[in-house]
N, C-alpha and C positions, 0 to 999 in steps of 0.2 A: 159912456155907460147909459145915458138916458136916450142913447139913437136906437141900442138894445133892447132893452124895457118897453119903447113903446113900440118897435118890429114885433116884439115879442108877444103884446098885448094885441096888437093887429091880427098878428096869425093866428092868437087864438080865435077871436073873432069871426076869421077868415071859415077857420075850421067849423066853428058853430056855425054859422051858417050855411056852412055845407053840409055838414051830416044830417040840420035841422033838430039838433034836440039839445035845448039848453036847460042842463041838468049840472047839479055842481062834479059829477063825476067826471061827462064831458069837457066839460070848463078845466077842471084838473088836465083830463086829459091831452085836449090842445093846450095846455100852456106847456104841459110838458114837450111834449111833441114839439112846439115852434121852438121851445130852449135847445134841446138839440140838434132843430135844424140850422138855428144860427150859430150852437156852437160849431155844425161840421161848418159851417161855413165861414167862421171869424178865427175860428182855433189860434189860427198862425199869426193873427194881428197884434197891433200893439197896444190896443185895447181889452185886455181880458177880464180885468176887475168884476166883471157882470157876473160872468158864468162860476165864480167864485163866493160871490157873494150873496145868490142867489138861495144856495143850499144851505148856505148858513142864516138866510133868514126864516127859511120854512123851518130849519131847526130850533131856531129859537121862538114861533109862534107854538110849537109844540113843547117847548119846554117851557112858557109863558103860561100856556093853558094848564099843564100838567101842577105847576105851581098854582095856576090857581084856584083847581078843583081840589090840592091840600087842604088851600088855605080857607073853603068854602065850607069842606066838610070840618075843618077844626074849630071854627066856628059855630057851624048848623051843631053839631055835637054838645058845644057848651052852651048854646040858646035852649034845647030839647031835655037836656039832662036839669036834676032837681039843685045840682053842687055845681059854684062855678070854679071853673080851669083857669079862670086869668091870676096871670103874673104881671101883669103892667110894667114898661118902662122905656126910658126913652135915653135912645142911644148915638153914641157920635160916631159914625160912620165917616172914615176919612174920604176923600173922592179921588180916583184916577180921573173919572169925566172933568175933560176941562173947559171945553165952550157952553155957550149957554144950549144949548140947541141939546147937547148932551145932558147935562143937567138937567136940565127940563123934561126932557124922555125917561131920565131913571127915577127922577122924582114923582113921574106919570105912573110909569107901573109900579113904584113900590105902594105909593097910592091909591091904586084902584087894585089891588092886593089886599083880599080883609083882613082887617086884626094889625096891619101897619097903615101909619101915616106920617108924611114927611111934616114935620112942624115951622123949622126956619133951615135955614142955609145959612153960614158964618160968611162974614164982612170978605173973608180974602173967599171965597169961594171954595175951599179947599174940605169944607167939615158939613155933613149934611144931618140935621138931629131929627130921627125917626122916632117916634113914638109906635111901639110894640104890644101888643096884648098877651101874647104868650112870649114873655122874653125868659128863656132856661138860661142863658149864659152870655153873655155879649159879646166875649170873643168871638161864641159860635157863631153870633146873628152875623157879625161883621163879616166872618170869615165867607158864611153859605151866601152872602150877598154879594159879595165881592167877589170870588169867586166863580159863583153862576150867574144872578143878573145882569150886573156891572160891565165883566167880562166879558161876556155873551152879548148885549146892546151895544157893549164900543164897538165887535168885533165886525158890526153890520154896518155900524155909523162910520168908522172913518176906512 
């Protein structure tokens, strides 16, 4: 998978250099363009994981950002307004992540997330307590996190 990645960051390379114009649209474009060159060319291998897990991480930079231009205006909103919106509190989120490596990565973006922060991590690893600003219901918190971060980062990670 990482013999992929770096053919794949090669060729884009390759390509900017050729065309001469390094623009993020180009850059998109040849990285696109080498993903499918080595897909036609790996397709049939025993390696595939790459070209798999490729689209599911551009997915979830996109669903990363999406979250967190929410969670920026739900914020700037309650800083600019004369009445504040906080409901405070802090909740125990059970964990499917089980290495540290994962841990650490969901703890990253729920933390640079505004209006959450991860406060401790419980002794067996398994319970992670976020402290929430706008917390409406805690099954929901658990439930939208679990379901979309959670799920969506292990899906890249393992």
């Amino acid at each position: 998978m990482i013999k992929q990645l770096l053919l794949n960051i090669i060729l884009t390379f390759v390509w900017v250099a050729l065309t001469g114009s390094l623009t993020i649209a180009n850059i998109g474009f040849g990285f696109a363009l080498a993903f499918f060159i080595l897909w036609m060319r790996d397709r049939t291998g025993n390696d595939i994981r790459y070209f798999f897990r490729v689209p599911k991480i551009i997915g979830f930079i996109f669903f990363y950002f999406f979250e967190m231009i929410k969670a920026n205006l739900q914020v700037g909103h309650d800083v600019i307004t004369p009445h504040y919106f906080m409901k405070p509190g802090i909740v125990a989120l059970p964990l499917d992540a089980k290495t540290d490596f994962e841990i650490t990565m969901l703890s990253n973006m729920i933390s640079l997330t505004p209006g959450t922060l991860v406060v401790d991590l419980s002794t067996d690893r398994k319970v992670m307590f976020v402290h929430v600003m706008y917390l409406e219901s805690r099954e929901q918190f658990i439930k939208t996190t679990k379901e979309g971060l959670e799920k969506k980062l292990l899906e890249i990670l393992r």
